[in-house]
C-alpha atoms as a printed R data frame, in Angstrom:
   type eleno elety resid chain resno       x       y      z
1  ATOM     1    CA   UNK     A     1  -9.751   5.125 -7.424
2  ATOM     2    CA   UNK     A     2 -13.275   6.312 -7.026
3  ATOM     3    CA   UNK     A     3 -13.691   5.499 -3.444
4  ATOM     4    CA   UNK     A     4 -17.789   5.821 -3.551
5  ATOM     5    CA   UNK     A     5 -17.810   2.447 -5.024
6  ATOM     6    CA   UNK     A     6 -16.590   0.852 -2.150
7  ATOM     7    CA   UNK     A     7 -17.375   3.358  1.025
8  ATOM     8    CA   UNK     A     8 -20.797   4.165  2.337
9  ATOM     9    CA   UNK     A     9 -22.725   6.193  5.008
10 ATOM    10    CA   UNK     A    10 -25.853   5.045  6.309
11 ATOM    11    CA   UNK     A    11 -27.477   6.712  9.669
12 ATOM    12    CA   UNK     A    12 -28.333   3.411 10.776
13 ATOM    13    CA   UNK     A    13 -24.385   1.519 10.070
14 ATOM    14    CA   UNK     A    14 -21.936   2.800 12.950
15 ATOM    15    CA   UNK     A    15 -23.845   6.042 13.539
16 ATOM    16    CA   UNK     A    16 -23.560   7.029 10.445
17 ATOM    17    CA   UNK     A    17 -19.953   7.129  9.776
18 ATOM    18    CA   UNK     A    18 -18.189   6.094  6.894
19 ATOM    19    CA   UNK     A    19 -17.334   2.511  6.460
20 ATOM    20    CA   UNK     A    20 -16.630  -0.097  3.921
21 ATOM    21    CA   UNK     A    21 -19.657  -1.464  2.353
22 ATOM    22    CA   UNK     A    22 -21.252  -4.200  3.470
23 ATOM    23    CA   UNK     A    23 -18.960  -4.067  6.873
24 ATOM    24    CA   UNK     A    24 -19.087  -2.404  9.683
25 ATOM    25    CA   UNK     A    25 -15.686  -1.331  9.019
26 ATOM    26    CA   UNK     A    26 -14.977   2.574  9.590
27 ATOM    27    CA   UNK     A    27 -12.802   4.307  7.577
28 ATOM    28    CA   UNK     A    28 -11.641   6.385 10.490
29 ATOM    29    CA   UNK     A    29 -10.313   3.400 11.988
30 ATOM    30    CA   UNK     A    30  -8.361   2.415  8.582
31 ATOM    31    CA   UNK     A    31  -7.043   5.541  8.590
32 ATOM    32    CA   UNK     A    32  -6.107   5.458 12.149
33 ATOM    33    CA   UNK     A    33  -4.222   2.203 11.809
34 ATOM    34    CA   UNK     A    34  -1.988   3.367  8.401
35 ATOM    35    CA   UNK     A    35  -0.959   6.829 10.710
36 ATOM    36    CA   UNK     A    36   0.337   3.965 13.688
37 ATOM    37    CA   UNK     A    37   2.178   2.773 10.736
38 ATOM    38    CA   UNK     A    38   0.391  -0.458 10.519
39 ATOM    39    CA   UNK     A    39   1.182  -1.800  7.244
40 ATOM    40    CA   UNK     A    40  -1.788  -2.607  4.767
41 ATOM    41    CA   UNK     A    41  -0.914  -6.434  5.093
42 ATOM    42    CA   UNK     A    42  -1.141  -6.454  8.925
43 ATOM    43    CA   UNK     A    43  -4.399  -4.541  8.498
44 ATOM    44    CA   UNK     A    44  -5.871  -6.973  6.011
45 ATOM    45    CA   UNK     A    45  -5.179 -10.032  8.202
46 ATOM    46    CA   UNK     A    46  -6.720  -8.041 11.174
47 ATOM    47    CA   UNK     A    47 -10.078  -7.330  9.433
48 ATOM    48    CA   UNK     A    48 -10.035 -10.389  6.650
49 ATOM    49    CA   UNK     A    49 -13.416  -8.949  5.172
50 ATOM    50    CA   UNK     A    50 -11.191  -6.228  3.861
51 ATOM    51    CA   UNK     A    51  -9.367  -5.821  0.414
52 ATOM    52    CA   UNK     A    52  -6.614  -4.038 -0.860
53 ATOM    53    CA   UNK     A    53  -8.926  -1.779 -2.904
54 ATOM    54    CA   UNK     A    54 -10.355  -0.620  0.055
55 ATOM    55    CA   UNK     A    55  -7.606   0.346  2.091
56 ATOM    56    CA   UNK     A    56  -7.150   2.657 -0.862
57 ATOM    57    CA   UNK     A    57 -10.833   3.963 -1.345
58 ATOM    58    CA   UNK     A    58 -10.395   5.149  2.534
59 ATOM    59    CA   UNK     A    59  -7.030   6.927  1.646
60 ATOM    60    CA   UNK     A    60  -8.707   8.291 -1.376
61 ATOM    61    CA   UNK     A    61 -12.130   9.588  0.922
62 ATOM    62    CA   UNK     A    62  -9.892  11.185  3.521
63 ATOM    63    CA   UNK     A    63  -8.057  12.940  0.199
64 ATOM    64    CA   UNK     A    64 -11.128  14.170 -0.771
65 ATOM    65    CA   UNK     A    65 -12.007  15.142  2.199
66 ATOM    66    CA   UNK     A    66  -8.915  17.444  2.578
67 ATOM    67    CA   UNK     A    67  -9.454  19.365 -0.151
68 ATOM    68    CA   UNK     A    68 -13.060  20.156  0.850
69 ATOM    69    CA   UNK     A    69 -12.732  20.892  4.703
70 ATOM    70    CA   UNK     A    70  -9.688  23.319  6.547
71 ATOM    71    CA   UNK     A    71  -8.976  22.175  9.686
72 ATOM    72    CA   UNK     A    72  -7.260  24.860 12.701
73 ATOM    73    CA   UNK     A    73  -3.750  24.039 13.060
74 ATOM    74    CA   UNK     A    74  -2.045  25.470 16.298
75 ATOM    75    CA   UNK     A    75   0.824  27.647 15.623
């Protein structure tokens, strides 16, 4: 999955935050939904401009992300 065909980051879309191209769509809000435990289908009929593919570009981005940042976890 390469996950920069389908996410973007514009200064001027949602303050700059990721989101799904051409929505308004934040990643950070996929991702919040599949930690609830939403599953992908109830998330597709909530935001019916999204796709599969995309659910999966946003896994794939916060992946990525992962392996490039360390965040502090409390002891």
């Amino acid at each position: 999955m390469n996950w920069r065909e389908r996410i973007t980051v514009d200064p001027l879309v949602c303050h700059g935050k990721a989101c799904i191209k051409g929505t308004r769509i934040m990643v950070s809000v996929i991702l919040d939904n599949l930690a609830e435990g939403i599953s992908e289908g109830e998330i597709l009929k909530s935001y019916p401009s999204l796709r599969s593919e995309d659910i999966k570009a946003a896994i794939s981005y916060a992946a990525e992300l992962s392996r490039e940042r360390l965040v502090s976890v409390p002891e």
